[in-house]
N, C-alpha and C positions, 0 to 999 in steps of 0.2 A: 461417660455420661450418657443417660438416656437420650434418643435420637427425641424421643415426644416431649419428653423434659427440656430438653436445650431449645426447641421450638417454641415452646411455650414461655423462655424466658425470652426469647427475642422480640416474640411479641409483645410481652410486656413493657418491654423497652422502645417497643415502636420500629421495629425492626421486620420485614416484611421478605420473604423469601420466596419466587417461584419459577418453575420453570417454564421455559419457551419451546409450548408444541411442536413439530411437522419443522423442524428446522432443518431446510435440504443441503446450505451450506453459509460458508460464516468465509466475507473476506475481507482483512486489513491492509487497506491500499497505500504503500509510501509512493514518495517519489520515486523510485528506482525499482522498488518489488512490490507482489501481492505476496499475500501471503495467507493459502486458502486453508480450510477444514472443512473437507467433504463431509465426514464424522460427526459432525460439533455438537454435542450439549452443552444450551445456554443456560445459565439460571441468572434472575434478575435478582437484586436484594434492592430492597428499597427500606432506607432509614431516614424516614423523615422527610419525605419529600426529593432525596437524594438518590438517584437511580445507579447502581453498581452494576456492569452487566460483567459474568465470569462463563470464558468459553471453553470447554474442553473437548480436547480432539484431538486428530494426529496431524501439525500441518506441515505443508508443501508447500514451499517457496516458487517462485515464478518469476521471471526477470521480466520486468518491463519494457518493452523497444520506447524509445525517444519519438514524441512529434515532434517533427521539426519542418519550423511554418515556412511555408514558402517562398518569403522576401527573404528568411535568412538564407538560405539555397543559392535565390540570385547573388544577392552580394557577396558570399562565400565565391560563386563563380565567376563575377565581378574579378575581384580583386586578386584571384590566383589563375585566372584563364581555364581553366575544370574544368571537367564535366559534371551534367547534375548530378550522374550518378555518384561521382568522386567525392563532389560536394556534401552531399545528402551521407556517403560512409562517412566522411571526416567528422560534421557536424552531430550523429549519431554515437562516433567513437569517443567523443569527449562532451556527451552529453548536453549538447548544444551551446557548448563556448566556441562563439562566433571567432573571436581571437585566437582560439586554441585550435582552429581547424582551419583557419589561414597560416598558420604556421607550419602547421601538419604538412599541407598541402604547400606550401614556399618552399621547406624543407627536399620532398621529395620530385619536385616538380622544376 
């Protein structure tokens, strides 16, 4: 199908399609990763008030480091006698399960 044809039927339809200028990079944050597109062409489609946004690119995943707050640190060192440093891997290595990094650390300690 025609590229100006199919445009023209989507506006008919109320169907709105554009792209997003100067876009230097595109990042989708979970909790554990990002996950970047230096690359990215975005194009918005907008139907009816309903914004689509479609990103293409090549991405690159990024592991996230864990914060972890500082009272959980103490009581992790509280309760298994640690170091904070000890603490601070443990509570990073199981993603901030306070439980799971007193064990950690019972365990080898």
């Amino acid at each position: 199908m025609n590229p100006k044809k199919m445009a023209s039927m989507m506006k008919q339809m109320g169907i709105d399609i554009n792209e997003v200028d100067n876009v230097e990079e595109v990042i989708i944050r979970t909790s554990d990763k990002d996950i970047v597109f230096k690359d990215a062409e975005v194009t918005i489609m907008d139907a009816r008030g309903t914004k689509t946004y479609q990103v293409v690119g090549t991405p690159q995943e990024v592991l996230r480091e864990a914060i972890v707050p500082d009272e959980d640190i103490k009581l992790v060192m509280e309760q298994t006698s640690s170091s904070e440093e000890d603490a601070r891997n443990a509570l990073k290595e199981s993603r901030g399960d306070i439980a799971a990094a007193i064990l950690k650390l019972s365990e080898t300690g």
